[in-house]
C-alpha positions as CSV (number, residue, x, y, z in Angstrom):
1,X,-26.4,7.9,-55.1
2,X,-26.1,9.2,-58.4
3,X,-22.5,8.9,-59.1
4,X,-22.2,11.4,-62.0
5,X,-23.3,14.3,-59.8
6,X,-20.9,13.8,-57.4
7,X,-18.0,15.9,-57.7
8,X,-14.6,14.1,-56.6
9,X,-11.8,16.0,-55.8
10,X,-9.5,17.3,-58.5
11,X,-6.4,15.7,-58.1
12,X,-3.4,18.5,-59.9
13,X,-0.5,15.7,-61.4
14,X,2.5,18.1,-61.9
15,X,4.4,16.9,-65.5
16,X,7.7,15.0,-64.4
17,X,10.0,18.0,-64.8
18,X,8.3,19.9,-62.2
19,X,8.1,16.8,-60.1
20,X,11.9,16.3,-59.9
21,X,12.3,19.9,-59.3
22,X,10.1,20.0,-56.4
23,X,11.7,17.3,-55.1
24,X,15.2,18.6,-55.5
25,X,14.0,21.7,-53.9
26,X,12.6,20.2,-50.9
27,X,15.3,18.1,-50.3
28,X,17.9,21.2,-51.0
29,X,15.8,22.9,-47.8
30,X,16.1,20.0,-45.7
31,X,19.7,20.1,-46.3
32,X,19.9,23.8,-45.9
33,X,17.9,23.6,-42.6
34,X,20.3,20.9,-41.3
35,X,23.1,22.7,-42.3
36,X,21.9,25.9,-40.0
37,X,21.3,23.9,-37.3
38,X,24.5,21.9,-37.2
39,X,26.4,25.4,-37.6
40,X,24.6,27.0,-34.4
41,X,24.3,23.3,-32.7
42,X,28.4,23.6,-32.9
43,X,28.4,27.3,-31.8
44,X,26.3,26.4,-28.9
45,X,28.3,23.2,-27.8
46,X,31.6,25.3,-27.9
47,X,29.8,28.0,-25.9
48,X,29.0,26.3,-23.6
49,X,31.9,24.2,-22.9
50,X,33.7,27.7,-22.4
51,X,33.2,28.6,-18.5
52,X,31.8,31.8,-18.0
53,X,34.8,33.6,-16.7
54,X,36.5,33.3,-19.6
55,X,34.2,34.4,-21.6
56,X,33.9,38.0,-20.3
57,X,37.2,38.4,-19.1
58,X,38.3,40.1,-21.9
59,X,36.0,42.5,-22.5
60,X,36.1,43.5,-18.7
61,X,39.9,43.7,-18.8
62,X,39.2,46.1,-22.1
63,X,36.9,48.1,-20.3
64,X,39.1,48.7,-17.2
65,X,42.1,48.9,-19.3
66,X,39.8,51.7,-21.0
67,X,38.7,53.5,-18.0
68,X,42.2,53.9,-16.2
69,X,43.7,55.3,-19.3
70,X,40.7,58.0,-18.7
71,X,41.1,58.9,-15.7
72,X,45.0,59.2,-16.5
73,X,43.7,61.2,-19.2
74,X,41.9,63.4,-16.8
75,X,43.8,63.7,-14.4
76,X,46.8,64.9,-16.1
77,X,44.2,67.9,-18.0
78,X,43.1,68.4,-14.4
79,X,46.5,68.9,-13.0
80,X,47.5,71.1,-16.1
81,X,44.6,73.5,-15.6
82,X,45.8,73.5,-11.6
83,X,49.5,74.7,-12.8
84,X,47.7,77.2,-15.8
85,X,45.6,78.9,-12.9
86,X,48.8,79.2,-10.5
87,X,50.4,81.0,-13.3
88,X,48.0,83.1,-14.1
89,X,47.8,84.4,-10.4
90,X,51.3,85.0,-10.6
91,X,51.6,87.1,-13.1
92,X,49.0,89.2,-11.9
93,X,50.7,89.4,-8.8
94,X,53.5,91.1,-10.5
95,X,50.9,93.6,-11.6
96,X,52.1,97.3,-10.8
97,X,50.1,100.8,-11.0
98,X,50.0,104.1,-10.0
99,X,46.1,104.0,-10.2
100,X,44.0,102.3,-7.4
101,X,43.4,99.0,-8.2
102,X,42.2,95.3,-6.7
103,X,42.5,91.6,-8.0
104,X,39.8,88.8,-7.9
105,X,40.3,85.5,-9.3
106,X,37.6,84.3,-11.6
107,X,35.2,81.7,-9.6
108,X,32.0,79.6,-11.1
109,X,29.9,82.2,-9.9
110,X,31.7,85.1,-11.4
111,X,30.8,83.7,-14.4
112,X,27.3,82.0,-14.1
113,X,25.8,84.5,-11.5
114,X,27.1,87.5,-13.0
115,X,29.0,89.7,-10.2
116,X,32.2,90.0,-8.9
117,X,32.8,91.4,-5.4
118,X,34.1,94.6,-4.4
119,X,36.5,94.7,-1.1
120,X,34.8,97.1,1.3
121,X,37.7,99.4,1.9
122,X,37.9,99.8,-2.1
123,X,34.6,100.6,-2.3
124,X,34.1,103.0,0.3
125,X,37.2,104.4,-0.5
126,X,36.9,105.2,-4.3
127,X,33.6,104.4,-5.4
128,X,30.7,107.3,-3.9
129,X,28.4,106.4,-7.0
130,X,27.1,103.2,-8.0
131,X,27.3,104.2,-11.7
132,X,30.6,102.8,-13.0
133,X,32.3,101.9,-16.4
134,X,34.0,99.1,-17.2
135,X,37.2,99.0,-19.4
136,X,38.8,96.6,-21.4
137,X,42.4,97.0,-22.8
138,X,40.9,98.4,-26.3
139,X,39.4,101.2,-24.7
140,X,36.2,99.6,-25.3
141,X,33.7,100.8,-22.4
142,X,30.7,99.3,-20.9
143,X,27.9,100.8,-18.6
144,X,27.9,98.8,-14.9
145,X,26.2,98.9,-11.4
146,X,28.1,98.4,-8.2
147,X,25.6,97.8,-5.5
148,X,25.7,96.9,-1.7
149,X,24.8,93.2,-1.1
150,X,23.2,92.1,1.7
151,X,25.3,90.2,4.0
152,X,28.2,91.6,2.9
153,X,29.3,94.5,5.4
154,X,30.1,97.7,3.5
155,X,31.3,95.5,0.9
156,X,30.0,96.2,-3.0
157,X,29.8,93.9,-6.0
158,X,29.4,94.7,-9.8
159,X,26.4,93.3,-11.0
160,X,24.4,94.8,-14.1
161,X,26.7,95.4,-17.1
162,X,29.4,92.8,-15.7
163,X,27.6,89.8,-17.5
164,X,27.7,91.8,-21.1
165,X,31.3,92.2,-20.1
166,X,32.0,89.0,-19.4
167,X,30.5,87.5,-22.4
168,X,32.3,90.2,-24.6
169,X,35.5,89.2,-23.6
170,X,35.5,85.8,-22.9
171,X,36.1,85.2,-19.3
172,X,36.6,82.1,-17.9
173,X,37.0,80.2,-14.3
174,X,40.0,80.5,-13.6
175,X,41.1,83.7,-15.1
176,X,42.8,86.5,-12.9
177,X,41.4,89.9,-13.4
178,X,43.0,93.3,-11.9
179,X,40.4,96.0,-11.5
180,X,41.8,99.8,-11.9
181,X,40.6,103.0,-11.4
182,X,41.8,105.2,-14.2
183,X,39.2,108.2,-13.4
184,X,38.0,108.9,-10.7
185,X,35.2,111.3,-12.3
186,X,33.5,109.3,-14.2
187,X,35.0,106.1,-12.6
188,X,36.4,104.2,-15.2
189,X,37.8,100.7,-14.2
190,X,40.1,99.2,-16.5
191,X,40.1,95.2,-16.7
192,X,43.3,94.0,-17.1
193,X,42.9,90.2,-17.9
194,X,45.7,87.3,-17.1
195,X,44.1,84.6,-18.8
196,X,44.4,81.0,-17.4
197,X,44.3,79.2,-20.9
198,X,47.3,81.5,-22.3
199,X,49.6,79.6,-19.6
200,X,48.3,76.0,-20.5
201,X,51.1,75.8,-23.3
202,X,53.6,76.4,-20.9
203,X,52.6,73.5,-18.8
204,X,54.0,70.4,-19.3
């Protein structure tokens, strides 16, 4: 074998300086390394040693603490909007007119379907034409239908024109509205609103 063709491997000798270094490194990872895992090896060992129950009681005594002062929360808005609504029916009780006129109390429908219902003897009594006008306290007047719904005997209900109406003036469930005929001619209905949030401030 010729042994100046063969190529041996080339063997890279770091100067001292960088030797020591290396070293130092190295060993300064080692430590680091250690370090980590003696930090988490303690962590783990006092986990552990902690029983289960006491480990999540807290947080589930936070989170029912947290719910029940909810649904106190809740309950007291619920039971304020409850007194609001029975105030607002009372003071449209206490309405008065020398004009025909009928009441309805503002349901989820009223607002969301768009009609409100007519009582039968109303209807037949003072509405011949389905063409009607709605009126709010302004003066303010907008175009509406009462038709004859089926199922509903010789009852009526206001459909088109009462969601514009609605909208425009910001009706809500629980609102009372009084419903009065101011001209028989053209038949105006004037909308006299008793609104349901204006007696929330007097709730306690």
């Amino acid at each position: 074998m010729d042994l100046m063709k063969f190529r041996f491997p080339r063997v890279i000798v770091l100067p001292r300086v960088l030797q020591k270094g290396a070293r130092a490194a190295t060993q300064c990872c080692e430590k680091c390394v250690h370090h980590k895992e003696s930090e988490f090896a303690e962590e783990e060992a006092a986990a552990a040693e902690t029983p289960k129950e006491d480990r999540f009681h807290s947080s589930k005594e936070d989170r029912s603490i947290l719910l029940t002062a909810e649904a106190d929360h809740f309950s007291h808005v619920s039971k304020k909007i409850q007194a609001a609504r029975k105030r607002a029916r009372k003071a449209a009780e206490m309405f008065q007119s020398e004009y025909p006129f009928f009441k309805t109390v503002l349901r989820r429908h009223n607002i969301y379907n768009s009609f409100v219902y007519v009582p039968a003897g109303f209807a037949l009594k003072y509405l011949p034409s389905e063409s009607i006008k709605l009126q709010n306290s302004d003066g303010k007047q907008w175009p509406a239908r009462c038709f004859y719904r089926e199922g509903s005997g010789a009852g009526r209900s206001i459909g088109k024109g009462w969601a514009t109406f609605s909208k425009e003036n910001d009706l809500e469930e629980g609102d009372v509205v009084v419903f009065e005929l101011i001209d028989r001619n053209t038949l105006v209905l004037e909308v006299s609103i008793f609104r349901m949030v204006e007696f929330l401030d007097d709730v306690n």
